[in-house]
mmCIF file as Biopython writes it, N, C-alpha, C and O atoms, coordinates in Angstrom:
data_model
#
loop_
_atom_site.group_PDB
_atom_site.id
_atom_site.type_symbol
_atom_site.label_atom_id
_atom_site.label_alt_id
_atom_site.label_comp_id
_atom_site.label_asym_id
_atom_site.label_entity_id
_atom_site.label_seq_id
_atom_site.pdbx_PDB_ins_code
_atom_site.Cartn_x
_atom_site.Cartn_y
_atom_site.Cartn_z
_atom_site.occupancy
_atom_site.B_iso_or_equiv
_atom_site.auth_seq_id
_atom_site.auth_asym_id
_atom_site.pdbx_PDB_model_num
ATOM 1   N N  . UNK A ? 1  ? 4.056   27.005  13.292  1.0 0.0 1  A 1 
ATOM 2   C CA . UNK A ? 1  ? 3.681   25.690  12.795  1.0 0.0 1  A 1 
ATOM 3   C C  . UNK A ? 1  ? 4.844   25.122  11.983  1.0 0.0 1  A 1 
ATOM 4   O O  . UNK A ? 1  ? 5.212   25.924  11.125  1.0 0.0 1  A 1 
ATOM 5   N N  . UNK A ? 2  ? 5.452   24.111  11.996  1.0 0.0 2  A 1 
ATOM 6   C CA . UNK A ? 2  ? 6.022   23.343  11.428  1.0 0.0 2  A 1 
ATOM 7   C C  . UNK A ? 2  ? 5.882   22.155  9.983   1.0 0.0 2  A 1 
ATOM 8   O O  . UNK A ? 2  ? 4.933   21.418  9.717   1.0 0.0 2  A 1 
ATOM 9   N N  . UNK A ? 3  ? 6.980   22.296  9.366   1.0 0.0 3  A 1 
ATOM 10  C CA . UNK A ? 3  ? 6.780   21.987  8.103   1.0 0.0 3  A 1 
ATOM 11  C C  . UNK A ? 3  ? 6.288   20.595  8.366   1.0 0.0 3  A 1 
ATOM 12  O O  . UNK A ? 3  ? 5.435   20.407  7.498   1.0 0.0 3  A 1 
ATOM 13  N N  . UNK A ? 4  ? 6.373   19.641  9.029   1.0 0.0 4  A 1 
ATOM 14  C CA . UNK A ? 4  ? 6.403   18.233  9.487   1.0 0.0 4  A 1 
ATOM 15  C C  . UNK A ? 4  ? 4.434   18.342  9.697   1.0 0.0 4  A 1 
ATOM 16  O O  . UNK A ? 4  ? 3.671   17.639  9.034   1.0 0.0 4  A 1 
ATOM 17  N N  . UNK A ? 5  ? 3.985   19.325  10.704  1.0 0.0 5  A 1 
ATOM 18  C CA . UNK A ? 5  ? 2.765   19.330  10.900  1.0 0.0 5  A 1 
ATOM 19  C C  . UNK A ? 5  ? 1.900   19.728  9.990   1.0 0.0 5  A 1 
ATOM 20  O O  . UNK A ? 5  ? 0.820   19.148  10.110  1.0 0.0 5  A 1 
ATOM 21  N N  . UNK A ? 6  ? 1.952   20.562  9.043   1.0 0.0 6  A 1 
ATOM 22  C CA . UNK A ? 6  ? 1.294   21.200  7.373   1.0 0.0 6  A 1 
ATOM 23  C C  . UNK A ? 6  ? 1.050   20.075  6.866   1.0 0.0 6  A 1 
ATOM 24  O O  . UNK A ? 6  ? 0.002   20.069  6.220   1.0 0.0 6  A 1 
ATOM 25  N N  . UNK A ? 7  ? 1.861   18.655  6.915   1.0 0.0 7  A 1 
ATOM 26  C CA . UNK A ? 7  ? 1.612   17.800  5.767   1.0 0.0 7  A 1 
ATOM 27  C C  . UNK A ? 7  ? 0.829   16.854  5.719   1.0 0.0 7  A 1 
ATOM 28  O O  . UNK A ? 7  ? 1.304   16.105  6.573   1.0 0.0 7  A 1 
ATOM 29  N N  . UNK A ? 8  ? -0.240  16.249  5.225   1.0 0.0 8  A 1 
ATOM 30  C CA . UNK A ? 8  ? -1.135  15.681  4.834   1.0 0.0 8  A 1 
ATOM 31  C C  . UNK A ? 8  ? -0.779  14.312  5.361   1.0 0.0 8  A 1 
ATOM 32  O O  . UNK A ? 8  ? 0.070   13.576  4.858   1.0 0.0 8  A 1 
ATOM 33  N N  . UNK A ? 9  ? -1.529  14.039  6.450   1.0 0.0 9  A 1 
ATOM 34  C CA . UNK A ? 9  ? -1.336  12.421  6.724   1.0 0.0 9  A 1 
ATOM 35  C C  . UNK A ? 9  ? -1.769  11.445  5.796   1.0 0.0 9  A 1 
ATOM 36  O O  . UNK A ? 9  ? -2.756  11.618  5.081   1.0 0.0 9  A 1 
ATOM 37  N N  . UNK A ? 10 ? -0.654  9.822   5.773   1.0 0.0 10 A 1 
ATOM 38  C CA . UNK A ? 10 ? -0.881  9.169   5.032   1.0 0.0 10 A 1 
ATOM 39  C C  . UNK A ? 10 ? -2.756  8.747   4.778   1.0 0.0 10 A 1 
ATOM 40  O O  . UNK A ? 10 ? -3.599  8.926   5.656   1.0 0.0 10 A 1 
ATOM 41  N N  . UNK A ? 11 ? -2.978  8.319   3.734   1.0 0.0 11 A 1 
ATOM 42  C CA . UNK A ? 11 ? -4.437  7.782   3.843   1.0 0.0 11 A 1 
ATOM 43  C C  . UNK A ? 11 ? -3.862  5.879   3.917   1.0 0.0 11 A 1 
ATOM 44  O O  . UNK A ? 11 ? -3.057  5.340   3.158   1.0 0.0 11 A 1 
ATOM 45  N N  . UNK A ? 12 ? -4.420  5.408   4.785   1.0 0.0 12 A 1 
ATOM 46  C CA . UNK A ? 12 ? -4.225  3.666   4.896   1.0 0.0 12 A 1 
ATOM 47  C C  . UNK A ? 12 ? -5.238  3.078   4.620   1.0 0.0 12 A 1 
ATOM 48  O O  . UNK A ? 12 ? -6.358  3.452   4.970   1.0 0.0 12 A 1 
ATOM 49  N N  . UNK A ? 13 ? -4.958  1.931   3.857   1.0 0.0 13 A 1 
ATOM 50  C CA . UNK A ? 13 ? -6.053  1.404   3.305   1.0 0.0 13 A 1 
ATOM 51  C C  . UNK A ? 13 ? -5.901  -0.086  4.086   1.0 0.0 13 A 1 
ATOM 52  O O  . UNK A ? 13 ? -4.981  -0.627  4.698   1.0 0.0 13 A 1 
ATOM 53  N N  . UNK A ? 14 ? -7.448  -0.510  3.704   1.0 0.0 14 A 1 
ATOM 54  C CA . UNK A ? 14 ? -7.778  -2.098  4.797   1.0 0.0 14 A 1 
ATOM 55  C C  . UNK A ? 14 ? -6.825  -2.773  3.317   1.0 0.0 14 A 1 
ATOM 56  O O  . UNK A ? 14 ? -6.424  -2.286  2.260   1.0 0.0 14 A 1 
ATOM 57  N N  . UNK A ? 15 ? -6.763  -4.176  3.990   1.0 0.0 15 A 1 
ATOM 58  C CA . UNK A ? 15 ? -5.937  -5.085  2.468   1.0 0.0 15 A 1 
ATOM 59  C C  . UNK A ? 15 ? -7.388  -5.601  1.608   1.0 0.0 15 A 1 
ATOM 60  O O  . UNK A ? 15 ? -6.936  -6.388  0.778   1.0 0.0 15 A 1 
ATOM 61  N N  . UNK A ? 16 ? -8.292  -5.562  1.491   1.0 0.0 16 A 1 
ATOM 62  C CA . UNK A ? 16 ? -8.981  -6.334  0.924   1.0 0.0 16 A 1 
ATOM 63  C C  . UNK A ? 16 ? -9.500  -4.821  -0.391  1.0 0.0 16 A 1 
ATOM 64  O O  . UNK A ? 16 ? -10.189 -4.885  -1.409  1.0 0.0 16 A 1 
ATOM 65  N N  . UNK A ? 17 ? -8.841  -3.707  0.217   1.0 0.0 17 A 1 
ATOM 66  C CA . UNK A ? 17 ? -8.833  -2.715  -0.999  1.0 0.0 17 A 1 
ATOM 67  C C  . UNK A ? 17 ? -7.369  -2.661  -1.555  1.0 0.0 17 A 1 
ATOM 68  O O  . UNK A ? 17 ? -7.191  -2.699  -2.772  1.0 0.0 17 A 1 
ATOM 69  N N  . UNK A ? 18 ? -6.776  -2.611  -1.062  1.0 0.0 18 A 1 
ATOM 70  C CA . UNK A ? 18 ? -5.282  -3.061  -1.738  1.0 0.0 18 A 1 
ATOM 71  C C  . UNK A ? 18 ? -5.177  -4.095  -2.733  1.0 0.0 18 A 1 
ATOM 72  O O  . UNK A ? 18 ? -4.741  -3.935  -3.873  1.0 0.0 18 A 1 
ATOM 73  N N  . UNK A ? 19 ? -5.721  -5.462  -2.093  1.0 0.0 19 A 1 
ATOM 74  C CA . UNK A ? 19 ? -6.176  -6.028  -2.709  1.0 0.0 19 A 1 
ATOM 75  C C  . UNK A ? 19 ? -7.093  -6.003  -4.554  1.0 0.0 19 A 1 
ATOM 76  O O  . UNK A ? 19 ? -7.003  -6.555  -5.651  1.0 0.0 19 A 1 
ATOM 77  N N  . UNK A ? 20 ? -7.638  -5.310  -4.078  1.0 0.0 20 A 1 
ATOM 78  C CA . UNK A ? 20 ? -9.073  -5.115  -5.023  1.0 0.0 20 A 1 
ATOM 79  C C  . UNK A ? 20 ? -8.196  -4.089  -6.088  1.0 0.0 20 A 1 
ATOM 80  O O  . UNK A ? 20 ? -8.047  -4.134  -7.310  1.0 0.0 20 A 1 
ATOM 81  N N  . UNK A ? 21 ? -7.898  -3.534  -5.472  1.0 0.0 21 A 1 
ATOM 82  C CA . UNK A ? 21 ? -7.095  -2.301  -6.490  1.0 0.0 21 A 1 
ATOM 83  C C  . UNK A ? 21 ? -6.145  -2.813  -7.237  1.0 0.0 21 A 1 
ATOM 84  O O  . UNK A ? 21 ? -6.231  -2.415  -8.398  1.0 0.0 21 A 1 
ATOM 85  N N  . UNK A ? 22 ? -5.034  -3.733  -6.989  1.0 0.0 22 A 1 
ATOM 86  C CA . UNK A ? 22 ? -3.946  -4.723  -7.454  1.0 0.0 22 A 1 
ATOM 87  C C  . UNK A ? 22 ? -4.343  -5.711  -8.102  1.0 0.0 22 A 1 
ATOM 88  O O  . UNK A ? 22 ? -3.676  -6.127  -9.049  1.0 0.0 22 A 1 
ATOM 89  N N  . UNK A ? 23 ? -5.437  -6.259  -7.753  1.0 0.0 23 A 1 
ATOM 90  C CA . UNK A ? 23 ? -6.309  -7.424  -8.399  1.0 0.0 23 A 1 
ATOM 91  C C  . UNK A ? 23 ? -5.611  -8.736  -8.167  1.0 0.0 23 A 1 
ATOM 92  O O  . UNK A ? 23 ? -5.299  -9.556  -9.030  1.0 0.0 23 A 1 
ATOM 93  N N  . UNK A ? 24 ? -5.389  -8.816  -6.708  1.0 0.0 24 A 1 
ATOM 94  C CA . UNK A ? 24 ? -4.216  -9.527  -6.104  1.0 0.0 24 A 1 
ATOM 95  C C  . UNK A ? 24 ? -5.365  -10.308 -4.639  1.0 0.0 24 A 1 
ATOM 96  O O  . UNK A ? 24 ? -6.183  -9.768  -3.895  1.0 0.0 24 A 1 
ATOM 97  N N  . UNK A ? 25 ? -5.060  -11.247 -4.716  1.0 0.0 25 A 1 
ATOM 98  C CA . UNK A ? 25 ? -5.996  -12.257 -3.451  1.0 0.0 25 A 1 
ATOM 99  C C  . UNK A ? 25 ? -5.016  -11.222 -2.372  1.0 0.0 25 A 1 
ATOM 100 O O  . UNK A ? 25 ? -3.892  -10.726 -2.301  1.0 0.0 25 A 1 
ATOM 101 N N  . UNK A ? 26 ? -6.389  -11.309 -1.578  1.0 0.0 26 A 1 
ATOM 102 C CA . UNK A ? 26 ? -6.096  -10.532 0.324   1.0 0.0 26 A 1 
ATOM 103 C C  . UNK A ? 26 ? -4.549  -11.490 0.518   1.0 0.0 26 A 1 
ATOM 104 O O  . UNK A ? 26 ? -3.521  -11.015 1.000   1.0 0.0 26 A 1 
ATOM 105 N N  . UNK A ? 27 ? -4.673  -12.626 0.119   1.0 0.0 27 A 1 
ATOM 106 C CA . UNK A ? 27 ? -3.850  -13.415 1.549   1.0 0.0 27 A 1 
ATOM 107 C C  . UNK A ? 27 ? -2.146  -13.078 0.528   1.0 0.0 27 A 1 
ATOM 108 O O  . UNK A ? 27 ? -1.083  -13.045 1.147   1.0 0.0 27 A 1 
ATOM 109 N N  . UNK A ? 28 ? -2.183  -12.885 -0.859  1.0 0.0 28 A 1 
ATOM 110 C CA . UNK A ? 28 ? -0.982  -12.289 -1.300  1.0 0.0 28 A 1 
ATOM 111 C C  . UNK A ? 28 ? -0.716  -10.922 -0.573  1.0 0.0 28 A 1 
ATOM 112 O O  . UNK A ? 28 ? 0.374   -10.764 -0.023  1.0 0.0 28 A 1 
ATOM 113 N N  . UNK A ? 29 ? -1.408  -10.194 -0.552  1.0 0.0 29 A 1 
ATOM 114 C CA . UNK A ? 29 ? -1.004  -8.846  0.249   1.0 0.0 29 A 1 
ATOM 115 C C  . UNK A ? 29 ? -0.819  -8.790  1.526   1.0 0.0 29 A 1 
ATOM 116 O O  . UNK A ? 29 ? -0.101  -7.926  2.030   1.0 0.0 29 A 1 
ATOM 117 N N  . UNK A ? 30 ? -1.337  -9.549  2.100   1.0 0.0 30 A 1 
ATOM 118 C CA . UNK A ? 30 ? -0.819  -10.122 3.757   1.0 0.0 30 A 1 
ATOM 119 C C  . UNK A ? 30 ? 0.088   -11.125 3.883   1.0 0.0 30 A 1 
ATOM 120 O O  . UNK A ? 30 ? -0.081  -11.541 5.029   1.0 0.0 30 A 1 
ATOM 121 N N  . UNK A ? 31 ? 1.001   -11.786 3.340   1.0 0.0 31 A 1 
ATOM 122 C CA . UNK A ? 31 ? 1.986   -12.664 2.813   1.0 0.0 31 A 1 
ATOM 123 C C  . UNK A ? 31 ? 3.094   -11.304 2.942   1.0 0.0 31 A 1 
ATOM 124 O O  . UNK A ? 31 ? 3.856   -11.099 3.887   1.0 0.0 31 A 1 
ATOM 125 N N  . UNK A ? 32 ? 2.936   -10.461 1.709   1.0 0.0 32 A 1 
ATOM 126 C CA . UNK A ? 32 ? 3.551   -9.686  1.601   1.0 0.0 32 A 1 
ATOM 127 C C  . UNK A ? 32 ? 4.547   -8.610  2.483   1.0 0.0 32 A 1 
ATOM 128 O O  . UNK A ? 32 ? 5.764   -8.423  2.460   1.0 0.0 32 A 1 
ATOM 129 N N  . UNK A ? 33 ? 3.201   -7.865  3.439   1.0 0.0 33 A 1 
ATOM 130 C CA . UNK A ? 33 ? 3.115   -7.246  4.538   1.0 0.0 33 A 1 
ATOM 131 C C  . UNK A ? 33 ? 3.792   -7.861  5.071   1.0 0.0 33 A 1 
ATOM 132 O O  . UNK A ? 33 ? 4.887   -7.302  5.002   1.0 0.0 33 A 1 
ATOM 133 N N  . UNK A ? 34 ? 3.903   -9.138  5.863   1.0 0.0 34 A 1 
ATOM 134 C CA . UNK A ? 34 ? 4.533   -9.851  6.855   1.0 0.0 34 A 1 
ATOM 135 C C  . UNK A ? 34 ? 5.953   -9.967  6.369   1.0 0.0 34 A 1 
ATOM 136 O O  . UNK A ? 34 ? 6.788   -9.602  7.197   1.0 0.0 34 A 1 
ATOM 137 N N  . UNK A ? 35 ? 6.622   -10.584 4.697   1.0 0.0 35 A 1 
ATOM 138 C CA . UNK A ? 35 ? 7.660   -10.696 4.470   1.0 0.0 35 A 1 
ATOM 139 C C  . UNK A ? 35 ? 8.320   -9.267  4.141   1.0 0.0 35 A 1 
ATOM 140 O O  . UNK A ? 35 ? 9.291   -9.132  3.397   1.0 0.0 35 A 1 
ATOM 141 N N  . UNK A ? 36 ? 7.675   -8.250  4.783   1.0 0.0 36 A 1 
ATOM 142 C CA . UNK A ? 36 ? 8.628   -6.732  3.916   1.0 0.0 36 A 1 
ATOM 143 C C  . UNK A ? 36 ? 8.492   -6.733  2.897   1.0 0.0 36 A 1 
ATOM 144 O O  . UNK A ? 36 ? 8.877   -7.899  2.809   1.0 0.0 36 A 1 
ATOM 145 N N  . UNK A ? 37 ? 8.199   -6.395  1.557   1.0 0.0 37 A 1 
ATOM 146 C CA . UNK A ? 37 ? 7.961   -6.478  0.640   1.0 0.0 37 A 1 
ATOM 147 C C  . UNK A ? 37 ? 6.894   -5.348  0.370   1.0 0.0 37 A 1 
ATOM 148 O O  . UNK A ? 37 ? 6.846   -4.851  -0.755  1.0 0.0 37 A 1 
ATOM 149 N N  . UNK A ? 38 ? 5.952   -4.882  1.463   1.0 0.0 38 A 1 
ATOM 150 C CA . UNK A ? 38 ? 5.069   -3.803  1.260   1.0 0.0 38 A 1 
ATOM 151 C C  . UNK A ? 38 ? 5.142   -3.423  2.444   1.0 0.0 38 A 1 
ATOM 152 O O  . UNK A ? 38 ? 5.042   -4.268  3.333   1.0 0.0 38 A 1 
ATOM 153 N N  . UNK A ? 39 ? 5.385   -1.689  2.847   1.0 0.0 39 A 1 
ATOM 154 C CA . UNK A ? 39 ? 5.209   -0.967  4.247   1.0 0.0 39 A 1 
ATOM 155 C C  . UNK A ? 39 ? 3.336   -1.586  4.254   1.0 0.0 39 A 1 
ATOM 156 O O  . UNK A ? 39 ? 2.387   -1.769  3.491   1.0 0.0 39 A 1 
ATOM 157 N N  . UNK A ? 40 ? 3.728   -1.700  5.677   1.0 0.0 40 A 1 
ATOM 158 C CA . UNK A ? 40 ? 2.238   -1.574  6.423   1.0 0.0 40 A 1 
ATOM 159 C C  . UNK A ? 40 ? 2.418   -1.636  7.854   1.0 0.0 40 A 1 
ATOM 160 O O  . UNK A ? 40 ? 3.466   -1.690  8.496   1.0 0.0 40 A 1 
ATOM 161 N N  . UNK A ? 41 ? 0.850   -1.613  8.365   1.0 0.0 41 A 1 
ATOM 162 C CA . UNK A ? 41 ? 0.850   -1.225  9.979   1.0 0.0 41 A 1 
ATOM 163 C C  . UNK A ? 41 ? -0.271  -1.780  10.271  1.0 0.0 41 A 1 
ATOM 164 O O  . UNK A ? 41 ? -1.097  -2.054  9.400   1.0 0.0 41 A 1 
ATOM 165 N N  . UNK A ? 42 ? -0.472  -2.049  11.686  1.0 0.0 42 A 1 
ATOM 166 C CA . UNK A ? 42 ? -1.151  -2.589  12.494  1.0 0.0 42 A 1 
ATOM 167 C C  . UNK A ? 42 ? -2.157  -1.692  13.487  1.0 0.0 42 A 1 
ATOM 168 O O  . UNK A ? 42 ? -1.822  -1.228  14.577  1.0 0.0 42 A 1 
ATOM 169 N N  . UNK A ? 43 ? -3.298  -1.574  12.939  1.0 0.0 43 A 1 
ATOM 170 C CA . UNK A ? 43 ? -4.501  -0.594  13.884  1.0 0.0 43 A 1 
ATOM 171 C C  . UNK A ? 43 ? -5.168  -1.546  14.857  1.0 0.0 43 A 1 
ATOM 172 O O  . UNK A ? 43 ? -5.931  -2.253  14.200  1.0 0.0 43 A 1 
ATOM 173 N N  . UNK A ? 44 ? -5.191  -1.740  15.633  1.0 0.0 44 A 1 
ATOM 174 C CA . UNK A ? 44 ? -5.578  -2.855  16.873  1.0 0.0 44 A 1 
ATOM 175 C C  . UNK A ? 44 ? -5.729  -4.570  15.918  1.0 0.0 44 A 1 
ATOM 176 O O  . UNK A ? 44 ? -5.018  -5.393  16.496  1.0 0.0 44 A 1 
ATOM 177 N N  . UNK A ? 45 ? -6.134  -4.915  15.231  1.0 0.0 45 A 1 
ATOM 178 C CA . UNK A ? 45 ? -6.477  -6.116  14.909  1.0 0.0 45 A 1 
ATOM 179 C C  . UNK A ? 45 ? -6.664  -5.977  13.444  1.0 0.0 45 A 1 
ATOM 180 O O  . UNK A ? 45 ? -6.946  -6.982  12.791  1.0 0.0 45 A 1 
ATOM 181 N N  . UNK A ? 46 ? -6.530  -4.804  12.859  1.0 0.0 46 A 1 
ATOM 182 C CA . UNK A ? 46 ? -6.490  -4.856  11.198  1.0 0.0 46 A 1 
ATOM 183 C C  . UNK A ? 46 ? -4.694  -4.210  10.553  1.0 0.0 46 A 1 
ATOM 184 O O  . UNK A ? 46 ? -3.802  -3.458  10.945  1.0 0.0 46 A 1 
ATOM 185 N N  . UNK A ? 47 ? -4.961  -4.999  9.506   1.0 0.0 47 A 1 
ATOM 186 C CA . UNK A ? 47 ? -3.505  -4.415  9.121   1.0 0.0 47 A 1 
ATOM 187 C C  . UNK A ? 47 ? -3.829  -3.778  7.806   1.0 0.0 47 A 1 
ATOM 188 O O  . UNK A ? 47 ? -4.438  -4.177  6.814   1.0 0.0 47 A 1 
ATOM 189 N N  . UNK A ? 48 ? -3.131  -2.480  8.166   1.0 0.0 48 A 1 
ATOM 190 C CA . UNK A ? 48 ? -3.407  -1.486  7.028   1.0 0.0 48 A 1 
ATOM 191 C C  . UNK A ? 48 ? -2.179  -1.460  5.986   1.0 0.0 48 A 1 
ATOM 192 O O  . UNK A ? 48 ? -1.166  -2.148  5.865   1.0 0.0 48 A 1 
ATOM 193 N N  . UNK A ? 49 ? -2.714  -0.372  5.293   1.0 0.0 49 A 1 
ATOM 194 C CA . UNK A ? 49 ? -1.368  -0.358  4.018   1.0 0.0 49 A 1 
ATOM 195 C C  . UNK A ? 49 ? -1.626  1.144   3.712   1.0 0.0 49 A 1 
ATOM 196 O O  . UNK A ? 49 ? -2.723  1.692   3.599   1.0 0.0 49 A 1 
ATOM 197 N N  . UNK A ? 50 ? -0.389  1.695   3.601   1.0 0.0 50 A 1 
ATOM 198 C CA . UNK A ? 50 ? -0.456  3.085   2.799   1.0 0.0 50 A 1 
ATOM 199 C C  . UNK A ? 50 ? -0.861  3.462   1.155   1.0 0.0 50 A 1 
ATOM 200 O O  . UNK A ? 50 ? -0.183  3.244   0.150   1.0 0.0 50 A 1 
ATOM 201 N N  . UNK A ? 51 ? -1.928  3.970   1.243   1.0 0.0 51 A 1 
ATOM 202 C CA . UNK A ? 51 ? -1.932  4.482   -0.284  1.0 0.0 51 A 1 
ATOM 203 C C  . UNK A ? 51 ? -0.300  4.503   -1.004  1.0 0.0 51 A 1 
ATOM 204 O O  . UNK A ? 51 ? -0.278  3.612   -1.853  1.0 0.0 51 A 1 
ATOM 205 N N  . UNK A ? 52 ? 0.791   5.086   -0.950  1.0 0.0 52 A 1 
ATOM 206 C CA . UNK A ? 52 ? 1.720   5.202   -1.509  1.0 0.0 52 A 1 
ATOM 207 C C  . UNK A ? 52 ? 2.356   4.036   -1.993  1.0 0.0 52 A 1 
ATOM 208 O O  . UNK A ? 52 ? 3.010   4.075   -3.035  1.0 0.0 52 A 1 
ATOM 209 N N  . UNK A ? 53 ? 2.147   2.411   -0.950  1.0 0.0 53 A 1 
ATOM 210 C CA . UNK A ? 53 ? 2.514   1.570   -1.283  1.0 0.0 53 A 1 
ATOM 211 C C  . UNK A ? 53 ? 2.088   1.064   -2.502  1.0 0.0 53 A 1 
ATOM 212 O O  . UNK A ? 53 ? 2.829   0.603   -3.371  1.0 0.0 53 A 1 
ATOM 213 N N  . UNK A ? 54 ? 0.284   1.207   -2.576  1.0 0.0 54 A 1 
ATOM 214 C CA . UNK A ? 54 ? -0.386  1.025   -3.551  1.0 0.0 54 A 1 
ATOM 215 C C  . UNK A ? 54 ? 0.314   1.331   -5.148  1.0 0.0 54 A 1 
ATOM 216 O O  . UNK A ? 54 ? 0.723   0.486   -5.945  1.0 0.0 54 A 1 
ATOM 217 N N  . UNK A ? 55 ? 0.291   2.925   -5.309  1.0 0.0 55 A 1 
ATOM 218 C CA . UNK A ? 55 ? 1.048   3.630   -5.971  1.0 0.0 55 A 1 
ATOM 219 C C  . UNK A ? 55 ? 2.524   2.796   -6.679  1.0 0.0 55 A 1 
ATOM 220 O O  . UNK A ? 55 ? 2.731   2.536   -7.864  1.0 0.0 55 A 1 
ATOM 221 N N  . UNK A ? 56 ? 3.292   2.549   -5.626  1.0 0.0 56 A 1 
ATOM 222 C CA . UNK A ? 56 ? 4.703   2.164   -5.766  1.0 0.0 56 A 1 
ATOM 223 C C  . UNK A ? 56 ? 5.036   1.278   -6.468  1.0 0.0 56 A 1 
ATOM 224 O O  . UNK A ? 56 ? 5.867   1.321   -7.376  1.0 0.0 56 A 1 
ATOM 225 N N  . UNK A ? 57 ? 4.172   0.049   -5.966  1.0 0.0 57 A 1 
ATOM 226 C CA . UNK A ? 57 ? 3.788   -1.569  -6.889  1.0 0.0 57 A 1 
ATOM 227 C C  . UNK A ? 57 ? 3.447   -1.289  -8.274  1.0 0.0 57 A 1 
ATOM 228 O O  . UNK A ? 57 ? 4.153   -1.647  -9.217  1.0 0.0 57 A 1 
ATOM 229 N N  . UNK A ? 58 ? 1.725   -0.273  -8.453  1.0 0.0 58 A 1 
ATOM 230 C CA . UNK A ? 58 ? 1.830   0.232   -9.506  1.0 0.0 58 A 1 
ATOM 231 C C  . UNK A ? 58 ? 3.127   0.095   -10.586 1.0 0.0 58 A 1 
ATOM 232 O O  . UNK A ? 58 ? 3.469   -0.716  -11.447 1.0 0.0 58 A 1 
ATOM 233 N N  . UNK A ? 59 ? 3.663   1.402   -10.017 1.0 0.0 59 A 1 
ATOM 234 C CA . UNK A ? 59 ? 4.684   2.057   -10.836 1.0 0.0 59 A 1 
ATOM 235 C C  . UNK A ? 59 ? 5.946   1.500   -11.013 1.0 0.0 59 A 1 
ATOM 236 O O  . UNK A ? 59 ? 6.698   1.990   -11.856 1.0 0.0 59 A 1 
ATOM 237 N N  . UNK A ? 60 ? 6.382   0.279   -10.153 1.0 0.0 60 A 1 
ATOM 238 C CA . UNK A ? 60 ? 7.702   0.029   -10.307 1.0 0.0 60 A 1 
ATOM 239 C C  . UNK A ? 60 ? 7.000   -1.506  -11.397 1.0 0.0 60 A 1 
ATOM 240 O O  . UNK A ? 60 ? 7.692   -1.994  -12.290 1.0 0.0 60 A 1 
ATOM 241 N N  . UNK A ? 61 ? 6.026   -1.866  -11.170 1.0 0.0 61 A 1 
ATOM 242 C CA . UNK A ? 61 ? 6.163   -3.096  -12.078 1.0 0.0 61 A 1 
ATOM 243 C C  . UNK A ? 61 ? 5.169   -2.521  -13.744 1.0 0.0 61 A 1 
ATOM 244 O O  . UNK A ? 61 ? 4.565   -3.290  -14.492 1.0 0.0 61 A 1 
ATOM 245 N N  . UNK A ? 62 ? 5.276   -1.220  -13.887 1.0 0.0 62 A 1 
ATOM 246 C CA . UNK A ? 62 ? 4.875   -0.959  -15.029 1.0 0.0 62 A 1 
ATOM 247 C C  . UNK A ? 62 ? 5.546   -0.687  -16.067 1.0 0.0 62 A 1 
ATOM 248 O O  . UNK A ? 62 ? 6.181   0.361   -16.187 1.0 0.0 62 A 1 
ATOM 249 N N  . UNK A ? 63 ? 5.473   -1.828  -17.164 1.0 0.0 63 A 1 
ATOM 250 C CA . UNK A ? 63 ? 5.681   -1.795  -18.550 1.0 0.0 63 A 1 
ATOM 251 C C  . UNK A ? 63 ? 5.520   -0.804  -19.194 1.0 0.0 63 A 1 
ATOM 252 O O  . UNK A ? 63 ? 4.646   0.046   -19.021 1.0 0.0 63 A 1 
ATOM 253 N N  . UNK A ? 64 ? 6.805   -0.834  -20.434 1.0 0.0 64 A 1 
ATOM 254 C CA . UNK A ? 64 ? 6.525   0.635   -21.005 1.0 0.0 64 A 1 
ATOM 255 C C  . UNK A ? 64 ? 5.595   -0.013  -22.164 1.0 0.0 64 A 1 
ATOM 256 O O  . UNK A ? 64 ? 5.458   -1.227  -22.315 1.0 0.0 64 A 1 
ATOM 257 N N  . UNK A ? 65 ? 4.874   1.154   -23.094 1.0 0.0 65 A 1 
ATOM 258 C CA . UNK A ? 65 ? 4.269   0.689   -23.839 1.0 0.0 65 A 1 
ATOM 259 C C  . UNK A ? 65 ? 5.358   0.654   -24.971 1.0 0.0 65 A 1 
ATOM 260 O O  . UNK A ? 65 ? 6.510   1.065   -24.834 1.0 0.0 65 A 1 
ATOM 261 N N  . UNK A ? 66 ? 4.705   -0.019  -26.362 1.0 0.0 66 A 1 
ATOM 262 C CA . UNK A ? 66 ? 5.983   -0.742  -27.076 1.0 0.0 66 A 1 
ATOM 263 C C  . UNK A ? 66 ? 4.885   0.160   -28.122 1.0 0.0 66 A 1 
ATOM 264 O O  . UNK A ? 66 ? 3.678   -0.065  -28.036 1.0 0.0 66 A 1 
ATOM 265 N N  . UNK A ? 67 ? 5.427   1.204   -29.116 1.0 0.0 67 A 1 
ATOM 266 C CA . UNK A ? 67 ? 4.850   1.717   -30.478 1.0 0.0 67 A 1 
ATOM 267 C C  . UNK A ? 67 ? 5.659   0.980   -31.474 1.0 0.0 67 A 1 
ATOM 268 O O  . UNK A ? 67 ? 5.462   1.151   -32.677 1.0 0.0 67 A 1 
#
């Protein structure tokens, strides 16, 4: 078995949880998707998003706290 096959496939999320989670209107996260700005993919007629992207946005636009 191979190290490539052991590893945990991405989990993809619909945008209207991306959404919800970001606290960001659907049509900003599909704006997005389309201009590069967030990996995503296309499952017959829905466009998904990787948990990690989720994550990423998170973390790159988080403020430090100020003591």
């Amino acid at each position: 078995m191979s190290a490539v096959a052991a590893e945990k496939p991405e989990r993809l999320l619909p945008l209207q949880a991306v959404a919800d989670r970001l606290g960001l209107s659907i049509w900003t996260i599909r704006n997005w998707c389309y201009a590069g700005k967030i990996a995503s993919c296309k499952l017959g007629w829905r466009l998904m998003v990787p948990e990690s992207e989720c994550d990423r946005l998170i973390r790159e636009t988080m403020r430090p706290a100020v003591r």
